[in-house]
N, C-alpha and C positions, 0 to 999 in steps of 0.2 A: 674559205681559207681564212683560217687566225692573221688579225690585222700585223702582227710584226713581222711573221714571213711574206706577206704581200706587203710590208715596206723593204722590206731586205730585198727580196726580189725586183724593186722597181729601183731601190739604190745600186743593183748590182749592175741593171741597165746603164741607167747614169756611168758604172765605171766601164763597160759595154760602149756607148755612146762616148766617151771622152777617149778611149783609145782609137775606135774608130775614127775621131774626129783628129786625131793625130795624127793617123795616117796618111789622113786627105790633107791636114795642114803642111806637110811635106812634103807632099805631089805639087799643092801648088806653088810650092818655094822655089820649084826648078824654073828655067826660065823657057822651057820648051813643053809643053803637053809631055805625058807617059803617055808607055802603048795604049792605047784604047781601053785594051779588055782587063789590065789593071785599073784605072780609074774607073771605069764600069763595076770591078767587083767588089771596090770600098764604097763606092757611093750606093751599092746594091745593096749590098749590108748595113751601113749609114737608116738608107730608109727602111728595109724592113724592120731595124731593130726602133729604130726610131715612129715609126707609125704604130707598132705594137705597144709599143710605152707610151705613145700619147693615149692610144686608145682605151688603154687602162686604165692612165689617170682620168680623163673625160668621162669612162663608162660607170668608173667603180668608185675610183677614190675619193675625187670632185661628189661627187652623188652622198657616199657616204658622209663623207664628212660634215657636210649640210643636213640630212636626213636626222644626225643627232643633236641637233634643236640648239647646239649650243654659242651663241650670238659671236662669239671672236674665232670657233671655226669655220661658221659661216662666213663671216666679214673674210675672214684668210682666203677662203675657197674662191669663194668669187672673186676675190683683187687677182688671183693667178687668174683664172679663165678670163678674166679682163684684160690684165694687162699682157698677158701669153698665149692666151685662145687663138688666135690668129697663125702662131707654129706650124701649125700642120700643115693648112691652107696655103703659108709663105714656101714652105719646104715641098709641096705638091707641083705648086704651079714654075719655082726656080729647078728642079727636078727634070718636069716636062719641057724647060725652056734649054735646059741644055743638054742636047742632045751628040751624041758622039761627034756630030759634023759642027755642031754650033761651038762643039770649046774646041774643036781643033781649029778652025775660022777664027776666033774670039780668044784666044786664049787670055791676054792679058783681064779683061772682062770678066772672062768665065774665073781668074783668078778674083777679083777685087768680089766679086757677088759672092764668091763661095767664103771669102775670108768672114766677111759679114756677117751671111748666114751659120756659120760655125761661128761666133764671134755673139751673135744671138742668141744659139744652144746654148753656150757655155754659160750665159747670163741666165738662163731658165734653170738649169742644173746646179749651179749653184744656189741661187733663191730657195730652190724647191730642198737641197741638202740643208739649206742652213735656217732655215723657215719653216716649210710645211710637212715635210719628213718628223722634224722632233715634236711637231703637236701633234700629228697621228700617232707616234709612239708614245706620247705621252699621256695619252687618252686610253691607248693601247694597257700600256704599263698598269694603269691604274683600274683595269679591269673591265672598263667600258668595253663593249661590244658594241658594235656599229650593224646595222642590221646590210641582211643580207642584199645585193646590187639585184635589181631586175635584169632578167636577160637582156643580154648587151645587141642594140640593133646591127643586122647586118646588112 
């Protein structure tokens, strides 16, 4: 896949992941849980769309980028997976921790961790928009090809 549709595509998540993440910052503005199976099906989507997009960037984009030898994509590539690596792992394990009966129990809780947690996305999505998106495309732009990602582990 040509690198500026596989940034358009990972930008389009970001506006993908920020609506979603609207949706849930809404849910929890109320002062009582929603049904169940409504916050069940924003936060279901939250992470699939969100696991799919990290795993892109971690499998392809991170990999690429570094692969083309050039010391300040590198140095970029790594300070994300440094300073943001952690995303997934954070959004796995608050996921698993709240469970239909733990935010209905916890509600106030279950709100303050997820404002965080959305409150941390946003800080990675913006970076990644205003940062690491225009050196790929501008690497892209300038005709650089990036070689192709090794099969992505499953």
């Amino acid at each position: 896949m040509p690198r500026i549709s596989e940034i358009a595509r990972l930008r389009a998540e970001h506006a993908a992941l920020v609506t979603l993440a609207s949706f849930l910052t809404k849910m929890i503005a109320a002062p009582h849980p929603p049904r169940a199976t409504e916050l069940a099906a924003v936060r279901g989507l939250l992470r699939d769309t969100l696991t799919c997009h990290l795993k892109c960037e971690d499998w392809a984009l991170y990999p690429r980028l570094k692969a083309k030898g050039d010391p300040d994509l590198i140095g970029l590539a790594n300070a994300f997976v440094g300073e943001m690596g952690h995303i997934a792992a954070d959004f796995a394990a608050y996921d698993a921790r709240w469970t239909a009966e733990a935010v209905e129990a916890r509600w106030s809780d279950f709100r303050a961790e997820t404002a965080d947690m959305l409150s941390a996305l946003a800080m990675r999505i913006e970076r990644e928009d205003k940062d690491l998106y225009p050196a790929a495309e501008r690497l892209a732009a300038a005709g650089q090809t990036l070689p192709r990602r090794a099969r992505s582990p499953t």
